[in-house]
C-alpha positions in Angstrom: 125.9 -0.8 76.2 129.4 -1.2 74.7 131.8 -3.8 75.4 135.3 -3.6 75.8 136.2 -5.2 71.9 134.2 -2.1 70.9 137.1 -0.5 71.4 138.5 -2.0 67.8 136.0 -0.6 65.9 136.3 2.3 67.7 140.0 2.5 66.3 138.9 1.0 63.0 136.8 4.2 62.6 139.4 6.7 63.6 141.5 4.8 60.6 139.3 5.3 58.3 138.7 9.0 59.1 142.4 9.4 58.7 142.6 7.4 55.7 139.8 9.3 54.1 141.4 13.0 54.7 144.7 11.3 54.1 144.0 10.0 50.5 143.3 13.8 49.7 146.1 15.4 51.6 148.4 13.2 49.9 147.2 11.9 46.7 146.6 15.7 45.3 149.9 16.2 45.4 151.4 13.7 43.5 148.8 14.8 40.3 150.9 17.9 40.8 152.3 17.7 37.3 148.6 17.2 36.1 147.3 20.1 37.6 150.3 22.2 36.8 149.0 21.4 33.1 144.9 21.7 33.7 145.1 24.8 35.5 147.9 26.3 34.0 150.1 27.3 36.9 153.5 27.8 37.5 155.9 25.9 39.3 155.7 28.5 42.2 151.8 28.8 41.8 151.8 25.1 41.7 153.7 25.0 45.4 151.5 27.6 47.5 148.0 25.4 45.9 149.5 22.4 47.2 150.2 24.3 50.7 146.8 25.5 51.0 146.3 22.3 52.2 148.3 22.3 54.7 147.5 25.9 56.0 144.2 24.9 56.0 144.6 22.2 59.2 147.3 24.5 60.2 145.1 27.2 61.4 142.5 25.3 62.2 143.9 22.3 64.2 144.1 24.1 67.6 140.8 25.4 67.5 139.3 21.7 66.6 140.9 19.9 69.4 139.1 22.7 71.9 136.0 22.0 70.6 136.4 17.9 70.5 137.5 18.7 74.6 134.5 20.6 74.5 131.7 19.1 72.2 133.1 15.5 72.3 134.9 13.8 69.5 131.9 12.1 67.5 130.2 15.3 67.3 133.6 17.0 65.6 134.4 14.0 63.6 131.2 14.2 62.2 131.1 17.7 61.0 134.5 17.2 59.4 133.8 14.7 57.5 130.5 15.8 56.3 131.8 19.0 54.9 134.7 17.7 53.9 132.7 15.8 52.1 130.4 18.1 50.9 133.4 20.6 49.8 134.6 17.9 47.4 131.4 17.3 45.7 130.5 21.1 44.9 134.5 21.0 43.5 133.3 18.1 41.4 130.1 19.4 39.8 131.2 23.6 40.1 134.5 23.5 38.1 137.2 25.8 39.6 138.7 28.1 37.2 141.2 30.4 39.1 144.4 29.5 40.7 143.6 31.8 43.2 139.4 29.9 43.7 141.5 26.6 43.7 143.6 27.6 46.5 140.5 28.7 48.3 139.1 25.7 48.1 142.4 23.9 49.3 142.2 26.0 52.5 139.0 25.1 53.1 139.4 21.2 52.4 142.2 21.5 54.9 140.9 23.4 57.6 137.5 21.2 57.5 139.7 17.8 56.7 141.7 19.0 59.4 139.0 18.4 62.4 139.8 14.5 61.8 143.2 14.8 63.6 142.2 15.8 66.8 138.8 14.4 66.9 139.5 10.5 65.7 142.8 10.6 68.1 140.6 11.6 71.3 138.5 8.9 70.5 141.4 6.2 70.4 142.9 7.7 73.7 139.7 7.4 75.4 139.5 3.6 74.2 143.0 2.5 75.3 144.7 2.2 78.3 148.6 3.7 77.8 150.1 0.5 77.7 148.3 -0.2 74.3 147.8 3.3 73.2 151.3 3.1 71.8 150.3 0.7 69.0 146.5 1.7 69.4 147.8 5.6 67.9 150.2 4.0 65.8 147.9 2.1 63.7 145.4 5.6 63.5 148.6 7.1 62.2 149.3 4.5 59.5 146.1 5.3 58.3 147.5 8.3 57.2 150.3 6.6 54.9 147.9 3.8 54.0 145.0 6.5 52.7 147.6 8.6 51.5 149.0 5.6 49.2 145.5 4.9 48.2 145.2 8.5 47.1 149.1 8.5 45.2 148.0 4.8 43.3 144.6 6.0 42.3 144.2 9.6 41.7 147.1 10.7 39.3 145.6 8.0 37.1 141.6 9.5 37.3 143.4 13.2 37.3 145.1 12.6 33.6 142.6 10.0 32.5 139.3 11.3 33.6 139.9 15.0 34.8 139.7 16.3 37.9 136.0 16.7 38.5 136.2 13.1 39.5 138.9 13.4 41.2 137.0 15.3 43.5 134.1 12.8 43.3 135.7 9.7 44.9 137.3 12.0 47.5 133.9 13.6 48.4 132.3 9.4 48.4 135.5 8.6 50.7 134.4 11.3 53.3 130.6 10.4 53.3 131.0 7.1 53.7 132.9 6.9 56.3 130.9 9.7 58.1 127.7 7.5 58.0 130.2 4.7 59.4 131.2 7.2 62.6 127.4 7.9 62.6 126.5 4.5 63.3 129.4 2.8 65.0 131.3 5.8 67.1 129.7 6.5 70.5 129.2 9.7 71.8 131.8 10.8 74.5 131.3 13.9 75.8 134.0 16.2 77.5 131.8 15.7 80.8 132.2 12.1 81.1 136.6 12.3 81.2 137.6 13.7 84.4 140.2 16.8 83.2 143.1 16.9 85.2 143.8 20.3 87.9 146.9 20.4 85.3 146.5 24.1 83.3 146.1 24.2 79.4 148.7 22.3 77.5 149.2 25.4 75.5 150.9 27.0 78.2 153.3 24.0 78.3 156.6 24.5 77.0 157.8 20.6 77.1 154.7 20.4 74.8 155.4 23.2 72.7 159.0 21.8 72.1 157.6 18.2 71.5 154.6 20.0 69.1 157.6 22.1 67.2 160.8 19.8 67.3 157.9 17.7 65.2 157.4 20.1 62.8 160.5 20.2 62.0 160.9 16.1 61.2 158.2 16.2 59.2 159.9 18.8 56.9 161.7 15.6 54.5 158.5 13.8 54.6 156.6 17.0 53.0 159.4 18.1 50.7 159.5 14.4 49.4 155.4 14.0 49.0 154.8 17.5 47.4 158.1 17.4 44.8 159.6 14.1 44.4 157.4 13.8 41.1 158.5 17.6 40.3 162.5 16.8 40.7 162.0 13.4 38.9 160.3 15.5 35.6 162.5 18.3 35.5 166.0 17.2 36.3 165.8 13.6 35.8 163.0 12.8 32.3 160.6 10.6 34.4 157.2 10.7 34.5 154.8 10.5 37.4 155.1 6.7 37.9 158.2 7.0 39.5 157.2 9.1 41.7 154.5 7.6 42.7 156.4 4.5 43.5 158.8 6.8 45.6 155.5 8.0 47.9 154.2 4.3 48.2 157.0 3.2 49.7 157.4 6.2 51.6 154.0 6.1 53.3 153.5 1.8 53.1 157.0 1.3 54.4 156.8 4.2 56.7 152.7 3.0 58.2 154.9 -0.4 59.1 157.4 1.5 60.8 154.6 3.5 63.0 153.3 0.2 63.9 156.7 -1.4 64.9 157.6 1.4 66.9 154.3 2.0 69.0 154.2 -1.6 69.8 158.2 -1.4 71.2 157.4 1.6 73.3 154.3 -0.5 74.4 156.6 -2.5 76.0 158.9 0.2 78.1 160.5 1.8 75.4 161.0 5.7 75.9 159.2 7.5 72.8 161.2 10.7 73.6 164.3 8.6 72.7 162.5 6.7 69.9 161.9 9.6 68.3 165.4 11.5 68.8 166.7 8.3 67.0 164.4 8.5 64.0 165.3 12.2 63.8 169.0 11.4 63.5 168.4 8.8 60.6 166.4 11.0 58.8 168.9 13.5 58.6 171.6 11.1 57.7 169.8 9.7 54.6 168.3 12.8 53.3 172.1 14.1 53.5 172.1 11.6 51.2 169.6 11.8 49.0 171.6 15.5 48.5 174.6 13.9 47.5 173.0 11.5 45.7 170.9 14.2 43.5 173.0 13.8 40.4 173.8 10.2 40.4 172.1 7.6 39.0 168.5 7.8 38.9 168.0 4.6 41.4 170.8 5.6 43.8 168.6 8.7 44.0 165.2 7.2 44.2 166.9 4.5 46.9 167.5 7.7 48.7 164.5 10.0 48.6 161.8 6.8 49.3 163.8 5.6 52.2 164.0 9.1 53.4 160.5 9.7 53.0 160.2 6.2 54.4 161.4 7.2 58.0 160.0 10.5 58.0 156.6 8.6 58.5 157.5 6.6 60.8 157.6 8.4 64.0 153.7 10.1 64.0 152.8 7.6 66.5 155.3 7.8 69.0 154.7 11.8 68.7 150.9 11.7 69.0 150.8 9.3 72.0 153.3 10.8 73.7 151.9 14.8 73.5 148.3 13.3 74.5 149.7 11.4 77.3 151.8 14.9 78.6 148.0 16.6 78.5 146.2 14.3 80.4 142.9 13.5 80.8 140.1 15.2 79.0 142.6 17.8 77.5 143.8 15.7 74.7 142.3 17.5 71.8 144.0 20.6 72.7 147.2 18.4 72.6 146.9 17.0 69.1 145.6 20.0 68.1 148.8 21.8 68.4 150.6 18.9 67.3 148.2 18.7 64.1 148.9 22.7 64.0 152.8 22.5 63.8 153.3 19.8 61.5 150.7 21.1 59.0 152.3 24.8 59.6 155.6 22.8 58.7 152.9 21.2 55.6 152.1 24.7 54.0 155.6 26.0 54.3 158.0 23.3 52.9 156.3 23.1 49.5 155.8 26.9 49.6 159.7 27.6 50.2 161.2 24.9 48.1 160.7 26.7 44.7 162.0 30.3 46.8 165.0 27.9 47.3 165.0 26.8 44.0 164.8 29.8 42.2 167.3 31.6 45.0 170.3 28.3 43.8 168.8 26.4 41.0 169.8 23.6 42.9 167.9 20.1 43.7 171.3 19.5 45.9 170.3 22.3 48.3 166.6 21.8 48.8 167.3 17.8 49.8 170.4 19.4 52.2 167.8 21.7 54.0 165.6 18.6 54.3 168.1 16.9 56.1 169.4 19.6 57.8 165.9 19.9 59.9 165.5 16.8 61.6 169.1 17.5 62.9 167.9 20.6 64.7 165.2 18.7 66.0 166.9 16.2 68.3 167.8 18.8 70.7 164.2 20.5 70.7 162.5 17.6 71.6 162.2 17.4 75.5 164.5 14.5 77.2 163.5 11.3 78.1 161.0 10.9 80.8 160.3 7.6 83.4 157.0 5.6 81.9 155.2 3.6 84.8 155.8 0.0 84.6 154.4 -2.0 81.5 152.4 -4.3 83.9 151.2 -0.8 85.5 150.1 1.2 82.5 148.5 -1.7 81.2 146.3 -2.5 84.6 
């Protein structure tokens, strides 16, 4: 019934999935200084709200990629986003009140937003051969920077122009539309139709489990530079949330460019192991800078923190391909489950321990030197390189 092109819109669905959790995951942070206001929270308070979201997909990541092995991804994919959806409405008509109601409801808008991951990346696997799954992953993943700079350009404007009830709105709209848009377009693949491998659960993997971690821990800049660029720049440096919302768009444009350049190379031979050992050790080096840099010149600084933030994004790719590929066949949710789980974990944590750190030195300086210092730790985690078959081969 469905051709081989079909394949496109297959990905062009999983994009939009991503891009419609992605503009909340990451656009709700950047109103941070907004909400601080509304809601009346502290600086603290304001950091374990914002990481609600990520312990939301954190817990629940795992337990969505069984049941996309299980149920089949459109099936998953479609309750996410419906009550995702749905979630974001009742937020916009019911206002929230209580710090500790509006941290409910971001655990529950990432542990529902959260089924997307696994779900819209099974489906892409299933689509592409490996030789293309490189770039075919990639450009899911730069949905995420690409929905997330949708969310940082539009909703810090509707949060202190309009309020956050509609806010809330165009996130629900994002969800439902694109959940009629799976509904018609995204063909049901059951777990039955993918022959599983004789290969035991990739959760008793330790390569994997050091892939899924050393992950976690690159992502820690990229977190630390979405959830409190736009708190640094008020506090220490007098600017307002424009800045730091330039420092995000570049961070997730620039880095969703980077994704795509370096799924296509390892399309072509390239080792993603090594690829992303590479992209660990530049992250470290110019978030070392951005710590050096945290009293100089407000440029030199934002120079710093977007091109940090810039290659922090732009290994997601590489990671997700490579940690579905190590599963094998018909156990790929499971994967990208615990892959979703770690680097969400690493999500709810960072913004949640940056204040600690901030209250334990009063010092900008140290929270951008513990930024860098994590990627560093993750080069050796990651497993070594491992032979790829042929291009011509993988591609056949």
């Amino acid at each position: 019934m469905y051709g081989p092109n079909h394949r496109w819109i297959v990905l062009s669905l999983g994009v939009a999935a991503q891009a419609s959790f992605s503009a909340m995951f990451s656009g709700l942070p950047v109103t941070g200084i907004t909400m601080r206001a509304d809601y009346h929270l502290s600086t603290a308070q304001l950091g374990l709200v914002l990481g609600c979201l990520g312990l939301g997909v954190a817990i629940s990541e795992i337990a969505w990629g069984l049941l996309t092995d299980k149920y089949g991804d459109r099936r998953i994919l479609l309750t996410g986003l419906i009550s995702t959806g749905t979630l974001m409405a009742l937020m916009a008509l019911v206002p929230v009140r209580s710090m500790a109601a509006l941290a409910a409801c971001m655990l529950a808008a990432g542990a529902l937003g959260g089924s997307v991951n696994g779900s819209s990346g099974r489906a892409v696997m299933t689509w592409f051969a490996d030789g293309r799954r490189g770039f075919a992953m990639s450009v899911r993943q730069t949905a995420i920077p690409v929905g997330g700079a949708l969310g940082v350009a539009l909703l810090p404007w509707l949060a202190g122009a309009y309020g956050f009830a509609l806010v809330y709105g165009v996130l629900a709209g994002f969800c439902l539309l694109t959940a009629a848009a799976t509904w018609r377009w995204l063909p049901a693949t059951e777990a039955g139709a993918v022959i599983r491998e004789r290969a035991g659960s990739p959760l008793r993997r330790w390569d994997v489990w050091r892939l899924a971690l050393a992950t976690a821990l690159l992502t820690v800049p990229q977190f630390a530079v979405l959830s409190f660029s736009s708190i640094f720049l008020h506090d220490v440096k007098g600017e307002g949330v424009a800045l730091a919302s330039l420092i995000v768009l570049i961070a997730q444009l620039g880095g969703g460019a980077a994704r795509v350049w370096t799924g296509r190379l390892s399309d072509r031979g390239g080792d993603r192991r090594t690829w992303i050992k590479g992209i660990g050790v530049l992250i470290a080096v110019v978030m070392a800078g951005a710590a050096v840099l945290t009293h100089a010149p407000t440029p030199l600084t934002v120079a710093a923190l977007a091109l940090g933030g810039l290659l922090a994004n732009a290994w997601h790719g590489l990671a997700y391909t490579e940690i579905a590929v190590m599963a094998g066949p018909g156990r790929e949710g499971a994967a990208l489950g615990l892959e979703g789980t770690t680097l969400f974990a690493a999500g709810f944590l960072t913004p949640v321990l940056i204040p600690v750190v901030l209250v334990a030195t009063s010092s900008w300086t140290v929270v951008w030197a513990l930024a860098a210092l994590a990627p560093l730790l993750a080069v050796p985690l990651a497993p070594g390189s491992r032979r790829r078959p042929a291009v011509a081969e993988a591609r056949a």
